[in-house]
C-alpha positions as CSV (number, residue, x, y, z in Angstrom):
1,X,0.0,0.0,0.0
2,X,1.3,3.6,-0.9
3,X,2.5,5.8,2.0
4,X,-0.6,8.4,2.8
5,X,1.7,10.5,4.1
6,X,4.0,13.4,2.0
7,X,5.7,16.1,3.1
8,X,4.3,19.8,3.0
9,X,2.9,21.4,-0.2
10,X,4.0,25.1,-0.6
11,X,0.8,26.5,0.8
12,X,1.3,24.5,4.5
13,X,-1.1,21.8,3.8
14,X,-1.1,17.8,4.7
15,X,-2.5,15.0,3.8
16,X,-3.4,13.0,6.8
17,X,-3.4,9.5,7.0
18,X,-7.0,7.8,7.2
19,X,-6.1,6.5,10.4
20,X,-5.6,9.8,12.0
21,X,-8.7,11.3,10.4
22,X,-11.1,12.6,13.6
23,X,-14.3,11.3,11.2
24,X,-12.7,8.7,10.0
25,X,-14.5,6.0,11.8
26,X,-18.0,7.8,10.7
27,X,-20.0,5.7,7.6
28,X,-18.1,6.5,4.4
29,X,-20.0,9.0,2.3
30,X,-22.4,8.6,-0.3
31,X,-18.9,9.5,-2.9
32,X,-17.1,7.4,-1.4
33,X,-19.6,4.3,-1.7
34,X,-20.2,5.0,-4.9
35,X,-16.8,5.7,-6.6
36,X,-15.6,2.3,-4.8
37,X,-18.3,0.1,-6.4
38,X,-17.6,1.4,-10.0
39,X,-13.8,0.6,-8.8
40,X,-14.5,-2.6,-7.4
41,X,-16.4,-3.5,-10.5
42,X,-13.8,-2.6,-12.7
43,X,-11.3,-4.8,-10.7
44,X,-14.0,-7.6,-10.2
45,X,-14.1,-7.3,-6.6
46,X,-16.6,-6.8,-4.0
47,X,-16.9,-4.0,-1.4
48,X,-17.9,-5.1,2.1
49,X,-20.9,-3.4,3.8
50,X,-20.5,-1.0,6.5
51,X,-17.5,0.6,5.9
52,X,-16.2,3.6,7.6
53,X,-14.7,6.4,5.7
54,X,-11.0,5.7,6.8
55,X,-11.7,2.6,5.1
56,X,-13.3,3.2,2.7
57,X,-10.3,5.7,1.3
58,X,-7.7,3.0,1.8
59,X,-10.0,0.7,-0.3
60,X,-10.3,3.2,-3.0
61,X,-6.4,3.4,-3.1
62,X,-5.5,0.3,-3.0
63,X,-8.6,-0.6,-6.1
64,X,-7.0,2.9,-8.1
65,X,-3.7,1.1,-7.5
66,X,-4.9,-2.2,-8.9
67,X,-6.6,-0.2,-11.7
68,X,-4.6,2.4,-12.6
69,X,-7.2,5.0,-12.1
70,X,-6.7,8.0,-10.0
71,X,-2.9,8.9,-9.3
């Protein structure tokens, strides 16, 4: 899995890791749901229920890793 993490953009700003997201263990949003089924359809996976959305971003990573989208 690719490192979350990077160092600071010009303008001061970070991404944080999922895991240290304050929301992150809320339901992944409605986007988030439904960019990872067309993901996980176009990598012939499935996408378990219930997902937060700390989860649900590493998912989508990992799924635009395996498909080449995104990045």
């Amino acid at each position: 899995m690719a490192d979350r993490k990077s160092s600071a953009p010009e303008d001061g700003n970070r991404v944080k890791d999922p895991e240290d997201w304050t929301t992150g263990d809320e339901p992944a949003t409605g986007a988030q749901e439904s960019y990872l089924h067309t993901l996980a359809t176009e990598a012939h996976e499935d996408v378990p229920d219930g997902l937060t959305k700390a989860e649900a971003s590493q998912r989508i990573d990992d799924l635009q890793e395996k498909t080449g989208r995104g990045r």
